[in-house]
Biopython code that builds the backbone (N, CA, C, O; Angstrom):
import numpy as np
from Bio.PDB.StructureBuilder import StructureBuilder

atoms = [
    (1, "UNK", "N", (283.850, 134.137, 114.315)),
    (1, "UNK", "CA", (282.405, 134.114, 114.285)),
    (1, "UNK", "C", (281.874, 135.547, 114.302)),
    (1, "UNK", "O", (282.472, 136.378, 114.985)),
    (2, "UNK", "N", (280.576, 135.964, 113.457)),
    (2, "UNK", "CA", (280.011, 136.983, 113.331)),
    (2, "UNK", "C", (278.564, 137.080, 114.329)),
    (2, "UNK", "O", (278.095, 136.024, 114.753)),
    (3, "UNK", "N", (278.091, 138.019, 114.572)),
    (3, "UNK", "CA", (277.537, 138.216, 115.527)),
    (3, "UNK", "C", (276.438, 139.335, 114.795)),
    (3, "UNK", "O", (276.591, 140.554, 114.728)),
    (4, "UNK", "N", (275.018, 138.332, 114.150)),
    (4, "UNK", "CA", (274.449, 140.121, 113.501)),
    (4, "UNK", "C", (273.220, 140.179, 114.309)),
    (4, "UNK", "O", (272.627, 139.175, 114.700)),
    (5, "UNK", "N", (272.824, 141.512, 114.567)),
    (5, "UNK", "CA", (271.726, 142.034, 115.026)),
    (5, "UNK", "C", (270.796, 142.473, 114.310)),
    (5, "UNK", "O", (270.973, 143.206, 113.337)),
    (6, "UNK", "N", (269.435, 141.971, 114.816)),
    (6, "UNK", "CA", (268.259, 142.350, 113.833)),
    (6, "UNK", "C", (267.234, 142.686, 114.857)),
    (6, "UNK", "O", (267.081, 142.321, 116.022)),
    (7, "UNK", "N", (266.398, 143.710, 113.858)),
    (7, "UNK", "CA", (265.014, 143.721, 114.478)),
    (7, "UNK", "C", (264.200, 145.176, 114.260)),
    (7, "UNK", "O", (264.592, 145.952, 113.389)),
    (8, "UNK", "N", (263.206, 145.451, 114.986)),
    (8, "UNK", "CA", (262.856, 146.572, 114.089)),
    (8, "UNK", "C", (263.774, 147.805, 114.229)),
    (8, "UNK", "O", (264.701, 147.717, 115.034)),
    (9, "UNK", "N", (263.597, 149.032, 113.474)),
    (9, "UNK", "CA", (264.192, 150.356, 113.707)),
    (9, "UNK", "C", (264.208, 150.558, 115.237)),
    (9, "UNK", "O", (263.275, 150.082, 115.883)),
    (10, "UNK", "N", (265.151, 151.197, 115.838)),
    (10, "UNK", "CA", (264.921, 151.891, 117.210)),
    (10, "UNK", "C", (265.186, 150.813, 118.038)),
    (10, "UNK", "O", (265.544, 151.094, 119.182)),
    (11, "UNK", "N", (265.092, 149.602, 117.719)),
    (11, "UNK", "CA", (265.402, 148.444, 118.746)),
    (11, "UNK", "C", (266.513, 148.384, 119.881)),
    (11, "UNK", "O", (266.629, 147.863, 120.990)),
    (12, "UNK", "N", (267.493, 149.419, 118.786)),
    (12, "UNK", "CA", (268.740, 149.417, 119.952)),
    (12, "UNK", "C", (269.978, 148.487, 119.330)),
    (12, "UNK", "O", (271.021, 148.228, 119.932)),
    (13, "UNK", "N", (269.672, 148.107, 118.171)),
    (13, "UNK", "CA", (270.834, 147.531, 117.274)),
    (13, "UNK", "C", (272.366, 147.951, 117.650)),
    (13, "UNK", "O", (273.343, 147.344, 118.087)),
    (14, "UNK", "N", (272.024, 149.589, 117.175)),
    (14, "UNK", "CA", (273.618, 149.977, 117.133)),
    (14, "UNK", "C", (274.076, 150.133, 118.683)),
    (14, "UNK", "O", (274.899, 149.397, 119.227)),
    (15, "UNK", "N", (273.590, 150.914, 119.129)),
    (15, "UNK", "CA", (273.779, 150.938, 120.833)),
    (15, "UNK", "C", (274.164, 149.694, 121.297)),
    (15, "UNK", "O", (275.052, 149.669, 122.149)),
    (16, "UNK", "N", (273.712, 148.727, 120.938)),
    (16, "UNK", "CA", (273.942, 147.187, 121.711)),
    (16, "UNK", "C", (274.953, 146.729, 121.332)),
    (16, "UNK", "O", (275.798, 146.188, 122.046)),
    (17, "UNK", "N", (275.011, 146.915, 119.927)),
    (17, "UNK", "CA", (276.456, 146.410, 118.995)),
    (17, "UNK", "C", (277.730, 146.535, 119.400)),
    (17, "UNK", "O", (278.720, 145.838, 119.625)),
    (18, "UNK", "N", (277.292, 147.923, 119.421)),
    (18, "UNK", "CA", (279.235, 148.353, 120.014)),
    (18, "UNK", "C", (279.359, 148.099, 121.151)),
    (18, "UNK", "O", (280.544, 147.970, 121.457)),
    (19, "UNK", "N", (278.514, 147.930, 122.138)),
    (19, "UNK", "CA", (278.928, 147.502, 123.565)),
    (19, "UNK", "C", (279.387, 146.259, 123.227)),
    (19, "UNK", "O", (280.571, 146.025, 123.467)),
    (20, "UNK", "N", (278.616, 145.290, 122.651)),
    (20, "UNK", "CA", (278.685, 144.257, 122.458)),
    (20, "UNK", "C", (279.989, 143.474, 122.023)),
    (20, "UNK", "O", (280.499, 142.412, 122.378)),
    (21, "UNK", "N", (280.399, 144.729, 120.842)),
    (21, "UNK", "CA", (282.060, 144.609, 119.833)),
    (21, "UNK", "C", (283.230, 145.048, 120.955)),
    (21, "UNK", "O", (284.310, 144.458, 120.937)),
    (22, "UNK", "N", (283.086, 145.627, 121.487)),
    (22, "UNK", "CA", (283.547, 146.109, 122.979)),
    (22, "UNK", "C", (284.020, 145.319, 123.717)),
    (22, "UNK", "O", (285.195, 145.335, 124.084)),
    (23, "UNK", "N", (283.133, 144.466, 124.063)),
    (23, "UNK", "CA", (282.909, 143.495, 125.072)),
    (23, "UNK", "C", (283.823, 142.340, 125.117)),
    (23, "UNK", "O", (284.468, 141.796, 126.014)),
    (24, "UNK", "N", (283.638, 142.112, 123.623)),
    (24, "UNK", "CA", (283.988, 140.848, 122.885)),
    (24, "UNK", "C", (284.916, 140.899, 122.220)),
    (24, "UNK", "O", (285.357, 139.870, 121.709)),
    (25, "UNK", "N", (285.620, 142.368, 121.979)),
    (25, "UNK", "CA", (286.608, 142.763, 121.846)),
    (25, "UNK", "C", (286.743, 142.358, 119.860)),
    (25, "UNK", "O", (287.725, 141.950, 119.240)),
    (26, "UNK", "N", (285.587, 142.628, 119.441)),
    (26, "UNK", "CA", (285.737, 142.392, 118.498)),
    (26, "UNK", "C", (284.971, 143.790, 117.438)),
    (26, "UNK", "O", (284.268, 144.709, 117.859)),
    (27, "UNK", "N", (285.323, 143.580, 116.266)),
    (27, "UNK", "CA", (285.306, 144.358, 115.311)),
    (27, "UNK", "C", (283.668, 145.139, 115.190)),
    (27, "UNK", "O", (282.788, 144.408, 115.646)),
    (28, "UNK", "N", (283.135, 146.584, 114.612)),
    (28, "UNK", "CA", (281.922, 146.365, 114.957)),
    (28, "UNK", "C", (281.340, 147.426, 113.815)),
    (28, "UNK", "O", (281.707, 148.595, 113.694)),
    (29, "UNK", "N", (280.384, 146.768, 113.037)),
    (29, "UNK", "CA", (279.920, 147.486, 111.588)),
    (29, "UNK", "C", (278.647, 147.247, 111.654)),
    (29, "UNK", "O", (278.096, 146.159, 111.817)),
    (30, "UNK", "N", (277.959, 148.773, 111.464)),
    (30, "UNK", "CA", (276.320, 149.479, 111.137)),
    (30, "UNK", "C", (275.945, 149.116, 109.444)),
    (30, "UNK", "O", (276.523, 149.811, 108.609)),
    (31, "UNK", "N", (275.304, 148.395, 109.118)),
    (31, "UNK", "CA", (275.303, 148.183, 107.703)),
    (31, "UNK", "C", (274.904, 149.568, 107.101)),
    (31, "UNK", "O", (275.364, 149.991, 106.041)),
    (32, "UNK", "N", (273.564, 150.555, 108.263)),
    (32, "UNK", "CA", (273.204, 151.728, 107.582)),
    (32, "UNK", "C", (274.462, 152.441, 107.303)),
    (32, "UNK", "O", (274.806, 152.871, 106.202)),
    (33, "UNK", "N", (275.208, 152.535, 108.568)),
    (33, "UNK", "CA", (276.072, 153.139, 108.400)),
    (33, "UNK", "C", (277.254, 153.153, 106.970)),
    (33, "UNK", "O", (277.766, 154.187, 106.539)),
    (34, "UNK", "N", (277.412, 152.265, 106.614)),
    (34, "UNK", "CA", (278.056, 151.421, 105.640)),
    (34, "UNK", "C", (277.785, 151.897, 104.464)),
    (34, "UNK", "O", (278.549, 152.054, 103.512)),
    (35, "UNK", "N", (276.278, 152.202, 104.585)),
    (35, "UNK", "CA", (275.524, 152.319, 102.938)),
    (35, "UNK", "C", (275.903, 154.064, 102.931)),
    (35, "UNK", "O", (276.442, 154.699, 102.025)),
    (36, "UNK", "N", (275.473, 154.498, 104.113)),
    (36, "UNK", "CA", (275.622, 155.837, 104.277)),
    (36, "UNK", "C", (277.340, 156.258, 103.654)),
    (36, "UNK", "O", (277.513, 156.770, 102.548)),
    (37, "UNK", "N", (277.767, 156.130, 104.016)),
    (37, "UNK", "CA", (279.600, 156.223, 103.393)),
    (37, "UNK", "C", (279.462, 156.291, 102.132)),
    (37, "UNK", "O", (279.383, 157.323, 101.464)),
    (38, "UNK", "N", (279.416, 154.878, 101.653)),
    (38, "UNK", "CA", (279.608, 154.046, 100.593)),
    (38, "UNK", "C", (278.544, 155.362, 99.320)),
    (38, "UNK", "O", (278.666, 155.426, 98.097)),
    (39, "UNK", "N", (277.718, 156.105, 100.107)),
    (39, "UNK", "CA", (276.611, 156.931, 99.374)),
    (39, "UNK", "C", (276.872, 158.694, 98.954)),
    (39, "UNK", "O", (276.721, 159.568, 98.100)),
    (40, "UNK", "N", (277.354, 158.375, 100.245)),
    (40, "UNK", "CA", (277.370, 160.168, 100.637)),
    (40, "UNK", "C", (276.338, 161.299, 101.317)),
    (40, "UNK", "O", (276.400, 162.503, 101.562)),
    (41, "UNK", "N", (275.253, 160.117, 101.501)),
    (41, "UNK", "CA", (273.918, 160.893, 101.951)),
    (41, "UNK", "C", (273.699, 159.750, 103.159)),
    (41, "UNK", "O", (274.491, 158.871, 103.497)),
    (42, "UNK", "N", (272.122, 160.099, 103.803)),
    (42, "UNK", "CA", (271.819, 159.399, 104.996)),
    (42, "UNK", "C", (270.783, 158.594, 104.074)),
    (42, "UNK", "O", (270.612, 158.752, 102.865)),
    (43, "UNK", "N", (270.142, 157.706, 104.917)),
    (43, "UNK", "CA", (269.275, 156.359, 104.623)),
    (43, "UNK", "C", (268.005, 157.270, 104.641)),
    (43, "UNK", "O", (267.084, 156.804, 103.969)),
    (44, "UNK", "N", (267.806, 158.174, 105.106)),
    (44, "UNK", "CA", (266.317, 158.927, 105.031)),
    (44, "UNK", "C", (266.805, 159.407, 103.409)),
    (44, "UNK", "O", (266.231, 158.976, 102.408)),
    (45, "UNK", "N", (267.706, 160.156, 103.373)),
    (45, "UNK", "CA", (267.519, 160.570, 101.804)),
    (45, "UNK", "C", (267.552, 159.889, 100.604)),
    (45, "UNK", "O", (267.183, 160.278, 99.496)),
    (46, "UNK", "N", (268.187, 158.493, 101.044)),
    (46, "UNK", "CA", (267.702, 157.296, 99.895)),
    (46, "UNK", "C", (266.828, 156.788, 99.702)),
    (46, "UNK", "O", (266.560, 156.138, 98.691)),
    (47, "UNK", "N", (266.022, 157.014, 100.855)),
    (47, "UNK", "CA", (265.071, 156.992, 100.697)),
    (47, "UNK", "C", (264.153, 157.415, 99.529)),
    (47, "UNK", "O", (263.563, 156.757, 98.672)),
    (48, "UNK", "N", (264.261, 159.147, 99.866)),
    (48, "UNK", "CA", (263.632, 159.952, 99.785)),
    (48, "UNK", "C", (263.638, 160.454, 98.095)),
    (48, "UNK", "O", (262.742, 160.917, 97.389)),
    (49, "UNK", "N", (264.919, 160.165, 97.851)),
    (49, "UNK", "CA", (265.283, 160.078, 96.317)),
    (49, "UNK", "C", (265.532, 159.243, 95.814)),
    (49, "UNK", "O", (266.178, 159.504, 94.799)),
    (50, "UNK", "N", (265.296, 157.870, 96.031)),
    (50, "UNK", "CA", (266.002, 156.611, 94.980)),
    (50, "UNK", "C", (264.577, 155.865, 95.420)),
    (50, "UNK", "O", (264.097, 155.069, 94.613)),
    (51, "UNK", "N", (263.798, 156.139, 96.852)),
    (51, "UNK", "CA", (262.927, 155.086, 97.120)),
    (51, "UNK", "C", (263.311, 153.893, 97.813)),
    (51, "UNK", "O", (264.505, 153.698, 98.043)),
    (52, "UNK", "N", (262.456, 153.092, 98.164)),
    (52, "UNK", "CA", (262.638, 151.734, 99.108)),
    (52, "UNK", "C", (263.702, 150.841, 98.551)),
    (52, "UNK", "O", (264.852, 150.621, 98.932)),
    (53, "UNK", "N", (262.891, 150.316, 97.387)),
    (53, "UNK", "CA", (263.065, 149.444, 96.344)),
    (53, "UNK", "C", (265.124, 149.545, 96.311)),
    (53, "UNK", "O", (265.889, 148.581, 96.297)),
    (54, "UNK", "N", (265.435, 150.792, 96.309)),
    (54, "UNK", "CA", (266.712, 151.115, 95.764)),
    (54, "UNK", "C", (268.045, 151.060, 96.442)),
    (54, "UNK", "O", (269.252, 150.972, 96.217)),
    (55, "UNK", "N", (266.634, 151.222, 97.959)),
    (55, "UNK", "CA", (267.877, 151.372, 99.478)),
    (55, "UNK", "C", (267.705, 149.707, 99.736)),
    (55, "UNK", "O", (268.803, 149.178, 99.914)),
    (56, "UNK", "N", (266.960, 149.095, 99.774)),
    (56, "UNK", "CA", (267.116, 147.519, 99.769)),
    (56, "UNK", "C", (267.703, 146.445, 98.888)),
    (56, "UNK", "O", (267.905, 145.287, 99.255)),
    (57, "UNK", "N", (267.997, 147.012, 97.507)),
    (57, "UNK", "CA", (269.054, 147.005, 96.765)),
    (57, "UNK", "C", (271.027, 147.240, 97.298)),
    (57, "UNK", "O", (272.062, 146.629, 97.031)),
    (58, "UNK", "N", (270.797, 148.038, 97.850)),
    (58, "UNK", "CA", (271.893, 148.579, 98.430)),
    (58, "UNK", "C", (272.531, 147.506, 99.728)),
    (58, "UNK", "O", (273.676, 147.096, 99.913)),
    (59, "UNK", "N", (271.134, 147.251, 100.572)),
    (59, "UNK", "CA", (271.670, 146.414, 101.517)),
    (59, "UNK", "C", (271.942, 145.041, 101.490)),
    (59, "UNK", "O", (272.447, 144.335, 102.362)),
    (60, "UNK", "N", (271.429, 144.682, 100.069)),
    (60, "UNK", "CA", (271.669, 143.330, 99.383)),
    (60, "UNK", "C", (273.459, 143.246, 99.595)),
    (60, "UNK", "O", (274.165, 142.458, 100.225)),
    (61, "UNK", "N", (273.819, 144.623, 98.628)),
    (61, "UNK", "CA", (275.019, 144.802, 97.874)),
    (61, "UNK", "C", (276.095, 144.711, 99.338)),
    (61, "UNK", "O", (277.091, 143.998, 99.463)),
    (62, "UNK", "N", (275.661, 145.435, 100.089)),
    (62, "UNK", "CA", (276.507, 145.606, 101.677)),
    (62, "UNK", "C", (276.484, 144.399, 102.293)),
    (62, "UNK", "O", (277.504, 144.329, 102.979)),
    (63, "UNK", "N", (275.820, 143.393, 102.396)),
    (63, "UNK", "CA", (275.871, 141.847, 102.638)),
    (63, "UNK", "C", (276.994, 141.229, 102.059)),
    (63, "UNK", "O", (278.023, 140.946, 102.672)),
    (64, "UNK", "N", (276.783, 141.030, 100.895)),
    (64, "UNK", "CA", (277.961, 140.628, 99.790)),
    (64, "UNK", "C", (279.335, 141.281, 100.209)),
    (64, "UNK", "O", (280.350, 140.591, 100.117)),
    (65, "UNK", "N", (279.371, 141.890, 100.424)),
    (65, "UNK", "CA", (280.371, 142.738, 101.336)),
    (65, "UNK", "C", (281.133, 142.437, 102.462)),
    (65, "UNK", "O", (282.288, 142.716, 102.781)),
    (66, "UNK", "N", (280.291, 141.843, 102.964)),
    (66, "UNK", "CA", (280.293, 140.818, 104.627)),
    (66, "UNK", "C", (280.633, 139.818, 104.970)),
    (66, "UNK", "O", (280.984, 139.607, 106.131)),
    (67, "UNK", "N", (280.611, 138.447, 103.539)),
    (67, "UNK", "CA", (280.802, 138.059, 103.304)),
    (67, "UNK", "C", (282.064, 137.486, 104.110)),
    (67, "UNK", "O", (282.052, 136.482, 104.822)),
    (68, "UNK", "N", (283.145, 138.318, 103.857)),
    (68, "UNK", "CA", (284.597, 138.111, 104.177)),
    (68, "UNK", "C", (284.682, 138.371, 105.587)),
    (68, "UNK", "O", (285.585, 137.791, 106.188)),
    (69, "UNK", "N", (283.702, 139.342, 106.413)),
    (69, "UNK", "CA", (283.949, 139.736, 107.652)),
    (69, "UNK", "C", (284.260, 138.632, 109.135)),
    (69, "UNK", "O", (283.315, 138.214, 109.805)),
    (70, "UNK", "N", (284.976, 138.463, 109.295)),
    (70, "UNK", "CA", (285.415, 138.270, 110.693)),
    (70, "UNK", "C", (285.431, 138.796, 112.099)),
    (70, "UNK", "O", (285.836, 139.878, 112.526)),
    (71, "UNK", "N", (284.824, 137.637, 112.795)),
    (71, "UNK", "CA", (285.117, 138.658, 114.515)),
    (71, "UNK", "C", (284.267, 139.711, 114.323)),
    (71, "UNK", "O", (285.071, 140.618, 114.111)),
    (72, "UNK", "N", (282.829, 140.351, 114.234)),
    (72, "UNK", "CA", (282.275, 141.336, 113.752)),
    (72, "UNK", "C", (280.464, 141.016, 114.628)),
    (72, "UNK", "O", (279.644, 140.098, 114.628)),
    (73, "UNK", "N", (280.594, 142.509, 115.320)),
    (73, "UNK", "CA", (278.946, 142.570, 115.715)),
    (73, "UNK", "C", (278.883, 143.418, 114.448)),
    (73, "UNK", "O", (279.570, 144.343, 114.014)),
    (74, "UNK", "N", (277.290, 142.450, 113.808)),
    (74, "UNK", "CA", (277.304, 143.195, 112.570)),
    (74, "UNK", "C", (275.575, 144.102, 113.061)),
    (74, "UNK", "O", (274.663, 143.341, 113.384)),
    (75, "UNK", "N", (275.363, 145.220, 113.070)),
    (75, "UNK", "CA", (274.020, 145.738, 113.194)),
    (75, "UNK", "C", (273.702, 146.169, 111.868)),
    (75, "UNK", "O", (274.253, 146.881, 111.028)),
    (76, "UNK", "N", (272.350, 145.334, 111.963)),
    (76, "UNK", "CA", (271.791, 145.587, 110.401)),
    (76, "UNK", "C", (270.042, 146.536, 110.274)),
    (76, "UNK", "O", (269.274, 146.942, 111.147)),
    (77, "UNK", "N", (270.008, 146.566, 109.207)),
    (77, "UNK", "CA", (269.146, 147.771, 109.105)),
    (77, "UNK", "C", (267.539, 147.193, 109.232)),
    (77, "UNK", "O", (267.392, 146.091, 108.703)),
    (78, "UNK", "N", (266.369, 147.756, 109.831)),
    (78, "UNK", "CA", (265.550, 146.514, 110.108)),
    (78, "UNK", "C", (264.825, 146.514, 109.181)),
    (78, "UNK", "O", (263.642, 146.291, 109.438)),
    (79, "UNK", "N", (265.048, 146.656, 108.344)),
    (79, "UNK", "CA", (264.099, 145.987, 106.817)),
    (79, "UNK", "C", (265.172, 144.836, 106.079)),
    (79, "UNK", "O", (264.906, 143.908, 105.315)),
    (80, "UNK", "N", (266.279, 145.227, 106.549)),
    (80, "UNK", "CA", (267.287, 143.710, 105.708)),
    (80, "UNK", "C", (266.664, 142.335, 105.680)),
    (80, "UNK", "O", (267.024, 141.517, 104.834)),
    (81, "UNK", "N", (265.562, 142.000, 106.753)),
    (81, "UNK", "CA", (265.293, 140.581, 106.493)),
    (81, "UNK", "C", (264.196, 140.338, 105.385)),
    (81, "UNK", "O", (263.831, 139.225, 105.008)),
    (82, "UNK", "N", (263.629, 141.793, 104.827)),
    (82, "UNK", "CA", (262.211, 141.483, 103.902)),
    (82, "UNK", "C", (262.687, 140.826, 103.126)),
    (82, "UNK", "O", (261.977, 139.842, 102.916)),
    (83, "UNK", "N", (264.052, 140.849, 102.227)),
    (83, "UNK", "CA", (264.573, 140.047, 101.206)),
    (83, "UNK", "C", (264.989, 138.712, 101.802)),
    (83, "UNK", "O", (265.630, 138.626, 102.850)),
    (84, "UNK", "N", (264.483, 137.404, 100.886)),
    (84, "UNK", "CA", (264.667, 135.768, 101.116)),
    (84, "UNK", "C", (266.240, 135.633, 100.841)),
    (84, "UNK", "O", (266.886, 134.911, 101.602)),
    (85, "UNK", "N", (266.808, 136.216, 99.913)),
    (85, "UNK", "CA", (268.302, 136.237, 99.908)),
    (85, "UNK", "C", (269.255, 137.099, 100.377)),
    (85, "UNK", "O", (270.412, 137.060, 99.957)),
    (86, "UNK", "N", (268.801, 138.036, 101.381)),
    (86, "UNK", "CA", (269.042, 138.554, 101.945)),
    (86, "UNK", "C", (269.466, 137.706, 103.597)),
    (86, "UNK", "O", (270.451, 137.679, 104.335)),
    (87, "UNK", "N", (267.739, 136.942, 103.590)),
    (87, "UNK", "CA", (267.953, 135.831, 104.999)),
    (87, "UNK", "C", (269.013, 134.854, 104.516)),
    (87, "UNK", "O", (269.979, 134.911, 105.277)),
    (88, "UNK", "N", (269.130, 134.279, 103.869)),
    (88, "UNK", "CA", (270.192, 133.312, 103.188)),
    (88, "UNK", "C", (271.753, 133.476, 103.874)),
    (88, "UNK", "O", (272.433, 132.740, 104.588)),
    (89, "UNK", "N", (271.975, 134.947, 103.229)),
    (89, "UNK", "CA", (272.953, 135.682, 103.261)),
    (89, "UNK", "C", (273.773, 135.880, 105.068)),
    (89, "UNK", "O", (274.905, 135.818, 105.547)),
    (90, "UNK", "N", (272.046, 136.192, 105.659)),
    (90, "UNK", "CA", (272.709, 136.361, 107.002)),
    (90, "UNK", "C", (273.180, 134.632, 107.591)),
    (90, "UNK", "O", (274.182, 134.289, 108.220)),
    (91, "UNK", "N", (272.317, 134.019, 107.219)),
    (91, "UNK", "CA", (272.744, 132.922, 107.514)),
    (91, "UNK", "C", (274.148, 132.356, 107.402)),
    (91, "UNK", "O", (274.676, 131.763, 108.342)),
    (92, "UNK", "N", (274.791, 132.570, 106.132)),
    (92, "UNK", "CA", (276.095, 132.613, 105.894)),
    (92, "UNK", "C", (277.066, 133.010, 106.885)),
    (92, "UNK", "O", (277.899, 132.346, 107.502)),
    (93, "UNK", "N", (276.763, 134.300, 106.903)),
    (93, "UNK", "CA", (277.459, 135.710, 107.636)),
    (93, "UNK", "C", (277.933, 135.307, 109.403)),
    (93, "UNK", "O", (278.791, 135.426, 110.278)),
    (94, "UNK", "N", (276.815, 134.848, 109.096)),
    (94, "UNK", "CA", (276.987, 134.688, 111.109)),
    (94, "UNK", "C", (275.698, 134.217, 111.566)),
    (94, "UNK", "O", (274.705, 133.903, 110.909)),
    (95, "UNK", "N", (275.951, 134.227, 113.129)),
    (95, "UNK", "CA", (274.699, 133.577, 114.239)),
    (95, "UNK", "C", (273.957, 135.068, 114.341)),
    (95, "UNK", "O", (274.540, 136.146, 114.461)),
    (96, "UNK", "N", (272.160, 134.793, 114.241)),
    (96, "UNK", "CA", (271.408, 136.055, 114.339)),
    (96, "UNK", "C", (270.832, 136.152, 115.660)),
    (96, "UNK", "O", (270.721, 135.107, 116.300)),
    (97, "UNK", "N", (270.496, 137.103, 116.106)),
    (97, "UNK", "CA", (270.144, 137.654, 117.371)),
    (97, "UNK", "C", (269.006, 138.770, 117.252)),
    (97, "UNK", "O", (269.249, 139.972, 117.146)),
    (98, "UNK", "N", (268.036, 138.341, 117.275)),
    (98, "UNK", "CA", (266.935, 139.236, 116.970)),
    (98, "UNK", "C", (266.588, 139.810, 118.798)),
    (98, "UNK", "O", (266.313, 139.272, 119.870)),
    (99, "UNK", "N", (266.834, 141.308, 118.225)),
    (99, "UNK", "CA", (266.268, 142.130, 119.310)),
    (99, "UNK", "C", (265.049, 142.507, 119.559)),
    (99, "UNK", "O", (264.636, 143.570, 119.097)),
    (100, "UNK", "N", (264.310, 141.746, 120.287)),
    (100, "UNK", "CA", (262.620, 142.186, 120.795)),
    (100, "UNK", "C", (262.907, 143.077, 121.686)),
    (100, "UNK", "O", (263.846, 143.129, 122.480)),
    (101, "UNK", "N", (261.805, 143.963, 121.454)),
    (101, "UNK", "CA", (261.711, 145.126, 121.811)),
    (101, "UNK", "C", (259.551, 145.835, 122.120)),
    (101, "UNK", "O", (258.716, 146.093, 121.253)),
    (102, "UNK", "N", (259.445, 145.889, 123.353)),
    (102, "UNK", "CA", (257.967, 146.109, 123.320)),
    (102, "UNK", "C", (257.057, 147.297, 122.478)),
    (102, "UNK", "O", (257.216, 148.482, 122.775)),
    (103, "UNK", "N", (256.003, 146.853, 121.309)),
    (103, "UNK", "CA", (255.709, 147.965, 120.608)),
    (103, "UNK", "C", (255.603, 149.704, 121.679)),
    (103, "UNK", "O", (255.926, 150.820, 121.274)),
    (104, "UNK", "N", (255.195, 149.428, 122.695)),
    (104, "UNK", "CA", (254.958, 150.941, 123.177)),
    (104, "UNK", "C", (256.107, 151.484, 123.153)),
    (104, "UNK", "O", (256.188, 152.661, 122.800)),
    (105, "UNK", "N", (257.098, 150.863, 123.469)),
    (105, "UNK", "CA", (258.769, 151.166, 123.542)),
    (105, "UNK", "C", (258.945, 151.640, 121.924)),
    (105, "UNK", "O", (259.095, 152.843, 121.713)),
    (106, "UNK", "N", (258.930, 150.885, 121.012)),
    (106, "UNK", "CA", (259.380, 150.818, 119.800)),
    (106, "UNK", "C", (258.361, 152.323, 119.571)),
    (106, "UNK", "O", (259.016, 153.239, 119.073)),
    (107, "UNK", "N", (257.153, 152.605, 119.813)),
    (107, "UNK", "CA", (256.757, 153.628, 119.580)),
    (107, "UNK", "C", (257.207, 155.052, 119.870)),
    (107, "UNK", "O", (257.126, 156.066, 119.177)),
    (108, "UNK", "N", (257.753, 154.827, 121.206)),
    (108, "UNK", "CA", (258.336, 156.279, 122.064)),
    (108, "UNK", "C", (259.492, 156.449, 120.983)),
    (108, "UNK", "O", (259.487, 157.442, 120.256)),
    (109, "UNK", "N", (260.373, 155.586, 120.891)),
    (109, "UNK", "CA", (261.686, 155.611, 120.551)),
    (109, "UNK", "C", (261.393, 156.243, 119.469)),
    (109, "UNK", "O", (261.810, 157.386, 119.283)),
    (110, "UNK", "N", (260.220, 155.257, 118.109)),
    (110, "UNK", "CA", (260.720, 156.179, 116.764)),
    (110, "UNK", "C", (260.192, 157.679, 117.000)),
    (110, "UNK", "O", (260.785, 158.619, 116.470)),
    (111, "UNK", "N", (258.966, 157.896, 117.880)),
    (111, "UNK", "CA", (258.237, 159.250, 117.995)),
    (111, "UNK", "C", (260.103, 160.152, 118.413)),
    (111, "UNK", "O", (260.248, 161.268, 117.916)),
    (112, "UNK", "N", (260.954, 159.744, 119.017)),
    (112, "UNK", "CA", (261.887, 160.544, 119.617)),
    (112, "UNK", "C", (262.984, 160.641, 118.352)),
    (112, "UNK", "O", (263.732, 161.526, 117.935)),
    (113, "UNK", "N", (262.688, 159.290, 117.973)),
    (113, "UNK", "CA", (263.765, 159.288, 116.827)),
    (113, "UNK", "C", (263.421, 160.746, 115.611)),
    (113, "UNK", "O", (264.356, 161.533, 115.464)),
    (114, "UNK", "N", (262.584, 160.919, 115.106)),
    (114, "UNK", "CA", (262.058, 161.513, 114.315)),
    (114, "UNK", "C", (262.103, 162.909, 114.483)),
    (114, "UNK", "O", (261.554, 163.647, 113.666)),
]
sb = StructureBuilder()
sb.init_structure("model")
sb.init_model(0)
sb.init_chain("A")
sb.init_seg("    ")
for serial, (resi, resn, name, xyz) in enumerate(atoms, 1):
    if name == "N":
        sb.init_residue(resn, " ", resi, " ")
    sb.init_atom(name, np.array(xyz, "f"), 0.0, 1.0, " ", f" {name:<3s}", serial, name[0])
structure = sb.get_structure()
C-alpha cells in the first residue's frame, strides 16, 4: 500500500513523509523532487522557463511513473490535484492524506520559504 501526501506548498509534505517512510519502514519519494532529477533544474526554474502549464505536465508524467510503486510515502507537489486525471491517478496510486495546515501558518512558512 501507498501512502500519498497532499496539500498546499509548505504544509510539511516532505518533512512528514520521511518520518512517516521511516516509521513504516517503507520506501519514500518527493514527486518535486523526482521532476527535479528527471530535469536537471529546480521546480522554481520550470517554472520560470517552461511556465505552469509545462511543470504540471511533468507531474502528470511522474504519476504514470508511480504507477508501479510499492510500500511508498509518496509526497506530492501541491498543485498535483488541479488536474481531474491527475486525481484519478492518485486514486489508483494509493490512500490520500491531505495535510491541513492553518493559513497564518501556511503564510509564515512560504514568507520563510522564499
Amino acid at each position: 500500500m501507498n501512502i500519498l501526501l497532499t496539500g498546499f506548498m509548505c504544509a510539511g509534505k516532505t518533512t512528514i513523509g520521511r518520518k512517516l517512510a521511516k516509521l513504516l519502514e517503507y520506501s519514500f519519494i518527493d514527486t518535486d523532487t523526482e521532476i527535479e532529477e528527471d530535469q536537471g533544474c529546480s521546480v522554481t526554474d520550470i517554472f520560470k522557463y517552461g511556465g505552469e502549464e509545462c511543470f504540471r505536465d511533468m507531474e502528470t508524467r511522474q504519476l504514470e511513473k508511480l504507477k508501479s510503486a510499492e510500500n511508498s510515502v509518496i509526497a506530492t507537489g501541491g498543485g498535483i490535484i488541479l488536474r481531474m486525471q491527475n486525481q484519478r491517478m492518485l486514486q489508483k496510486i494509493g490512500k490520500r492524506v491531505y495535510l491541513k495546515v492553518p493559513r497564518a501558518e501556511l503564510l509564515k512558512r512560504v514568507k520563510n520559504d522564499l
